[in-house]
PyMOL CGO cylinders between C-alpha atoms (Angstrom):
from pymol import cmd
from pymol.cgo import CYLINDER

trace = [
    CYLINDER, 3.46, -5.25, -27.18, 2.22, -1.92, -28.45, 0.3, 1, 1, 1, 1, 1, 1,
    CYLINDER, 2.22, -1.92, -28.45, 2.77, 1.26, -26.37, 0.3, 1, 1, 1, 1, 1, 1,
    CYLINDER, 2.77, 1.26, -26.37, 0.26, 2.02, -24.33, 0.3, 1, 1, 1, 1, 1, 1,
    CYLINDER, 0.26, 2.02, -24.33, -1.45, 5.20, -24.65, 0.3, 1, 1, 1, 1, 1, 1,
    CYLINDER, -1.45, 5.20, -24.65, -1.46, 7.88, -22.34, 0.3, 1, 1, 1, 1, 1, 1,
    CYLINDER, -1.46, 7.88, -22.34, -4.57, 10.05, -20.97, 0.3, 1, 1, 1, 1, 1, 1,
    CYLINDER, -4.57, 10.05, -20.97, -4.74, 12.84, -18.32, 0.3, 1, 1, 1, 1, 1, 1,
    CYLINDER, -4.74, 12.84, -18.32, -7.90, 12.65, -16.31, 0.3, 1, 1, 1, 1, 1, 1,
    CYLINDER, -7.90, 12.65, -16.31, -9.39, 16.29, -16.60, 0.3, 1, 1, 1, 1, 1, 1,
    CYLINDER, -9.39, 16.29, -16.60, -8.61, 17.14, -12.88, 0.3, 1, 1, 1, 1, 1, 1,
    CYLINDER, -8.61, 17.14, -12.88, -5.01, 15.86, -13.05, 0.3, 1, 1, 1, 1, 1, 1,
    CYLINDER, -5.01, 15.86, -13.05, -4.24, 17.79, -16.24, 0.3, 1, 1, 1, 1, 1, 1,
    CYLINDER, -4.24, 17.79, -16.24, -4.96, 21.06, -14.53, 0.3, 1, 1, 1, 1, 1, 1,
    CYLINDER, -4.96, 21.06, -14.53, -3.19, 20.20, -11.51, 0.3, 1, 1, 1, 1, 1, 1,
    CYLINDER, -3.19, 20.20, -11.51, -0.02, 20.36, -13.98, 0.3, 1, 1, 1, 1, 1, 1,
    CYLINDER, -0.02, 20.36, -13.98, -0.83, 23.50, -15.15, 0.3, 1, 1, 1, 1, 1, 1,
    CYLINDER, -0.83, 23.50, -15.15, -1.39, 24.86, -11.25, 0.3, 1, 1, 1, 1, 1, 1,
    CYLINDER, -1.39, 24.86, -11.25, 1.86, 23.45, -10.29, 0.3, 1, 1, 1, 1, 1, 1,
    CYLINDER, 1.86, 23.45, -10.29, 3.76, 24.74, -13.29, 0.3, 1, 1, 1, 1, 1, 1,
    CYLINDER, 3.76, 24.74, -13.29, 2.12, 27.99, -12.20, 0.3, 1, 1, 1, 1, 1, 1,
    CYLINDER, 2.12, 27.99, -12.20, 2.96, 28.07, -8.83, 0.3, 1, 1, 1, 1, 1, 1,
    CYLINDER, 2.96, 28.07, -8.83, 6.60, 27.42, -9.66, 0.3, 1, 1, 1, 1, 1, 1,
    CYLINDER, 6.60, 27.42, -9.66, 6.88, 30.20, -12.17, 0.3, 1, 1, 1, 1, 1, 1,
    CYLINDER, 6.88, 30.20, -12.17, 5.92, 32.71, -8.87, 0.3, 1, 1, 1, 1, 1, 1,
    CYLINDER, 5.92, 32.71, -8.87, 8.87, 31.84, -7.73, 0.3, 1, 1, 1, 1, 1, 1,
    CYLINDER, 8.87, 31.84, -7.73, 11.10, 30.98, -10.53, 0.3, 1, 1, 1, 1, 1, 1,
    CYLINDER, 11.10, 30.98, -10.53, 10.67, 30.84, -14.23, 0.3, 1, 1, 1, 1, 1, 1,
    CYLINDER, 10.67, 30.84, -14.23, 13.62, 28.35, -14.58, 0.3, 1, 1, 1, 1, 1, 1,
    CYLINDER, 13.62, 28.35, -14.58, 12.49, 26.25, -11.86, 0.3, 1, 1, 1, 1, 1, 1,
    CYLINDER, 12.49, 26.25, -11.86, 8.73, 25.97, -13.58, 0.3, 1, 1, 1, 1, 1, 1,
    CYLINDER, 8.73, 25.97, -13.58, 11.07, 24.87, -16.85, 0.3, 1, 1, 1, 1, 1, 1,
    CYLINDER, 11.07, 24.87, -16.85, 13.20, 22.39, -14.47, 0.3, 1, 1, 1, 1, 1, 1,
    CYLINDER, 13.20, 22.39, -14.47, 9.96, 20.79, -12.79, 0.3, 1, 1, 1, 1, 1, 1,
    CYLINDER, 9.96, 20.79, -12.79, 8.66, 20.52, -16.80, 0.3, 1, 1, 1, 1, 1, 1,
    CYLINDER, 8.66, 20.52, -16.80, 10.94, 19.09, -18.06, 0.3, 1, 1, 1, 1, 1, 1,
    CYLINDER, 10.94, 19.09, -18.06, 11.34, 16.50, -15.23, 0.3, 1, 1, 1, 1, 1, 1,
    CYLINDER, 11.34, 16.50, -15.23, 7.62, 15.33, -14.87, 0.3, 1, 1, 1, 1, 1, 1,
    CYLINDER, 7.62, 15.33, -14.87, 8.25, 15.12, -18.85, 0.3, 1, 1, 1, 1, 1, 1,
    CYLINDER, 8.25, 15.12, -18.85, 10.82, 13.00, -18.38, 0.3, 1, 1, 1, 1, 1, 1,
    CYLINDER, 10.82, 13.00, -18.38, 8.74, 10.68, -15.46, 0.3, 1, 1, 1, 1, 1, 1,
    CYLINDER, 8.74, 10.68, -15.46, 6.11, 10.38, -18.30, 0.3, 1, 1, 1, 1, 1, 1,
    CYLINDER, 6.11, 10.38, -18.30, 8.42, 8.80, -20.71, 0.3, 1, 1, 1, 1, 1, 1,
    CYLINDER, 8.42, 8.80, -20.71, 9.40, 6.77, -18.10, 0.3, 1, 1, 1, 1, 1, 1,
    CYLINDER, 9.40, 6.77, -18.10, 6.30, 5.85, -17.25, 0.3, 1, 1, 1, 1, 1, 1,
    CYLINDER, 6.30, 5.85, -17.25, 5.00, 5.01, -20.61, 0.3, 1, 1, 1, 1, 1, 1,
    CYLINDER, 5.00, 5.01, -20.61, 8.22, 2.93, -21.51, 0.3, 1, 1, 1, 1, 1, 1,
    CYLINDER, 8.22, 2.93, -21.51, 7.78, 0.88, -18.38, 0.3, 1, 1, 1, 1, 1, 1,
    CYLINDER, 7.78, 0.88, -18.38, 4.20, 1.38, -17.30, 0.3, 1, 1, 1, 1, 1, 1,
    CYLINDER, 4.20, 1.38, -17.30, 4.39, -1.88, -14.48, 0.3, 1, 1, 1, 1, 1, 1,
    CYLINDER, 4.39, -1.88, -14.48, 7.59, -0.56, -12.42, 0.3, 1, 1, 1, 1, 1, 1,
    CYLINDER, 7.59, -0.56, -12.42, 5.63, 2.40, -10.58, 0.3, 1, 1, 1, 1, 1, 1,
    CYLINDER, 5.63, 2.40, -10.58, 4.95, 1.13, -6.98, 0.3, 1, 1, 1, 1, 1, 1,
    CYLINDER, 4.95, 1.13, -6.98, 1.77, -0.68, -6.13, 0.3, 1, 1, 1, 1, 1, 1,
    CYLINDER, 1.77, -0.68, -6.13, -0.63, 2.27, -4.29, 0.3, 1, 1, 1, 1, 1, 1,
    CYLINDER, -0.63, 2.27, -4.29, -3.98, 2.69, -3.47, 0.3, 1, 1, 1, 1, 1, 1,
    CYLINDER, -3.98, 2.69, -3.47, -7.30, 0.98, -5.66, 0.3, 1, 1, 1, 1, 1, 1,
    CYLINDER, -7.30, 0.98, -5.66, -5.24, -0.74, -8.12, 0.3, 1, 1, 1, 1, 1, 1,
    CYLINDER, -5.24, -0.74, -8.12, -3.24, 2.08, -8.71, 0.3, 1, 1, 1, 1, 1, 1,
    CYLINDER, -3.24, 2.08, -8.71, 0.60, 2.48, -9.33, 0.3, 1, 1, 1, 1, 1, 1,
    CYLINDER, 0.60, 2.48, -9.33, 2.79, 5.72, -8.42, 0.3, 1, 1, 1, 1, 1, 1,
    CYLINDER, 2.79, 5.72, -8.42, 6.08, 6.84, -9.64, 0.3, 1, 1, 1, 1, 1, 1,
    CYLINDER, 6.08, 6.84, -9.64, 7.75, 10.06, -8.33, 0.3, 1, 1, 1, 1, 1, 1,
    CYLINDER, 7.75, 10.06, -8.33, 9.33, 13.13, -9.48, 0.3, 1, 1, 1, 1, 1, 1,
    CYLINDER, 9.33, 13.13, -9.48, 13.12, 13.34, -8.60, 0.3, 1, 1, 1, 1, 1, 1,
    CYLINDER, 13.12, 13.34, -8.60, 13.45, 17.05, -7.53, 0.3, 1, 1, 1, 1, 1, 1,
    CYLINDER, 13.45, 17.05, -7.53, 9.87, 18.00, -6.76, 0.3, 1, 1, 1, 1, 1, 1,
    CYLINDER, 9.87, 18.00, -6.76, 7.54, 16.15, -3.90, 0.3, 1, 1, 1, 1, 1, 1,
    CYLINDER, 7.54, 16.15, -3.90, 5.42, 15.04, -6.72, 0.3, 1, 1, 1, 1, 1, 1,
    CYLINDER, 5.42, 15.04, -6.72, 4.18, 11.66, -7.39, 0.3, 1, 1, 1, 1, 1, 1,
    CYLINDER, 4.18, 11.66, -7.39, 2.47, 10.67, -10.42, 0.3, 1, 1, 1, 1, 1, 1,
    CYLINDER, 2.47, 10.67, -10.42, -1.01, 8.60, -9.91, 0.3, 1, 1, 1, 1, 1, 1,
    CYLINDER, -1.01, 8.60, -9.91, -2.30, 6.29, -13.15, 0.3, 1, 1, 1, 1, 1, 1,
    CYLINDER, -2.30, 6.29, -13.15, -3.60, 2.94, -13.31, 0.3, 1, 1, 1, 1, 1, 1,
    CYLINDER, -3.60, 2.94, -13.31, -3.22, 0.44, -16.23, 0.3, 1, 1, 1, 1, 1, 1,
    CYLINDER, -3.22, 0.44, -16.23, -6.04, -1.08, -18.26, 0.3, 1, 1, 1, 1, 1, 1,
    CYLINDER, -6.04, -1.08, -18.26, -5.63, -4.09, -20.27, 0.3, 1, 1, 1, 1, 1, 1,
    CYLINDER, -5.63, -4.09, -20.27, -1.96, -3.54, -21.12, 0.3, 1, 1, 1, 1, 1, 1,
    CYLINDER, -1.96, -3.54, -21.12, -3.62, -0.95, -23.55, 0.3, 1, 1, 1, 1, 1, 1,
    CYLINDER, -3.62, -0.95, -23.55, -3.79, 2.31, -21.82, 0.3, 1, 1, 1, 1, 1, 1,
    CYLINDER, -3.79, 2.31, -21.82, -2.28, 4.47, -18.74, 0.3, 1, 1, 1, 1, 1, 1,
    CYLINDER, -2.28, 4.47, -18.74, -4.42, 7.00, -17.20, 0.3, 1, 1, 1, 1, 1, 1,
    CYLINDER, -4.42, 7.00, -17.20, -3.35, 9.55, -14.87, 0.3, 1, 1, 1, 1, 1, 1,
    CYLINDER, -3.35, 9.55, -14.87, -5.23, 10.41, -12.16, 0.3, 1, 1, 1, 1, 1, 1,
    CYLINDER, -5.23, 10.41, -12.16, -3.17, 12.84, -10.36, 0.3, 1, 1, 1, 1, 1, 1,
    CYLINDER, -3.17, 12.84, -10.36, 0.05, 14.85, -9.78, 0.3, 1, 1, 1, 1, 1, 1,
    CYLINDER, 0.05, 14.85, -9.78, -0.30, 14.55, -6.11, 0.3, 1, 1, 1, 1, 1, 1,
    CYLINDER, -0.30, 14.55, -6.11, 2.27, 16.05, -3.50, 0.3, 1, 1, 1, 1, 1, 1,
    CYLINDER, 2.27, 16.05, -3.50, 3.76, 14.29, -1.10, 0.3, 1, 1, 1, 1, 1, 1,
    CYLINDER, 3.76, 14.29, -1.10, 2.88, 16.17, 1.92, 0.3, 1, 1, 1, 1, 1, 1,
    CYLINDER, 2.88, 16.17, 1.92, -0.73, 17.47, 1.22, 0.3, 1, 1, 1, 1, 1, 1,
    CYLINDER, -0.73, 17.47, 1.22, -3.75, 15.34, 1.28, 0.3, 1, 1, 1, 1, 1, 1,
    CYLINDER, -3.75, 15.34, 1.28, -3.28, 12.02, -0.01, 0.3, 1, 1, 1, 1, 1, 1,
    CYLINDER, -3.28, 12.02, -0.01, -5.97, 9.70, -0.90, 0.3, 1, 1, 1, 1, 1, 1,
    CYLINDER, -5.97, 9.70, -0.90, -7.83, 13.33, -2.32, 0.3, 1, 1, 1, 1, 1, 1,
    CYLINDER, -7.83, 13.33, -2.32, -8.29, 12.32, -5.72, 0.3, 1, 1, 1, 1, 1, 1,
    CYLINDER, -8.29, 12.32, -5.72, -9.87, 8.71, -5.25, 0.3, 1, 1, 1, 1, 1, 1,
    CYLINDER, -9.87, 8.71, -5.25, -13.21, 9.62, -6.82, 0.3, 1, 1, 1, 1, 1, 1,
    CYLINDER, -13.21, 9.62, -6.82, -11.56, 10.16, -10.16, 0.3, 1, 1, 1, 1, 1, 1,
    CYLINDER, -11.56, 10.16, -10.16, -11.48, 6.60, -10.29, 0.3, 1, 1, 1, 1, 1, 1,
    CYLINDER, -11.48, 6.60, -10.29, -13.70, 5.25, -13.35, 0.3, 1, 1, 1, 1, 1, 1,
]
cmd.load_cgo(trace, "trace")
């Protein structure tokens, strides 16, 4: 099998950006730390797209060590991954259901 290819939905691509933001108020390193570890959760993800756990509307999750982040993407055909959110943990879940295609 081929590896799958990866796309951000438009609203989950600048929820990266916000949180990368948000961290470097704080802390420039720990914006680089929580970088480099959703980088690392996307290689993950991509290498083994079916071991996130089973969420909401078809959808799989796998989370951030570190950060209260999860990562929400759903797999078509074997073929691609899309992510639908970088959701916290603690604040609003279920918010980005109508991304859903």
């Amino acid at each position: 099998m081929t590896k799958p290819v990866l796309e951000f939905d438009d609203a989950a691509e600048a929820e990266f950006y916000d949180i990368v933001e948000y961290y470097k108020q704080f802390d420039r390193s720990l914006s680089n730390d929580f970088v480099q570890e959703f980088e690392r959760t996307i290689q993950r993800l991509v290498k083994f797209p079916g071991a996130g756990h089973p969420y909401l509307h078809q959808t799989k999750r796998v989370f951030l060590n570190r950060f209260p982040y999860a990562i929400v993407y759903k797999i078509y055909r074997d073929e691609s991954i899309i992510v639908f959110a970088i959701m916290h943990m603690k604040r609003k879940p279920g918010y980005w259901k109508k991304r859903l295609k």
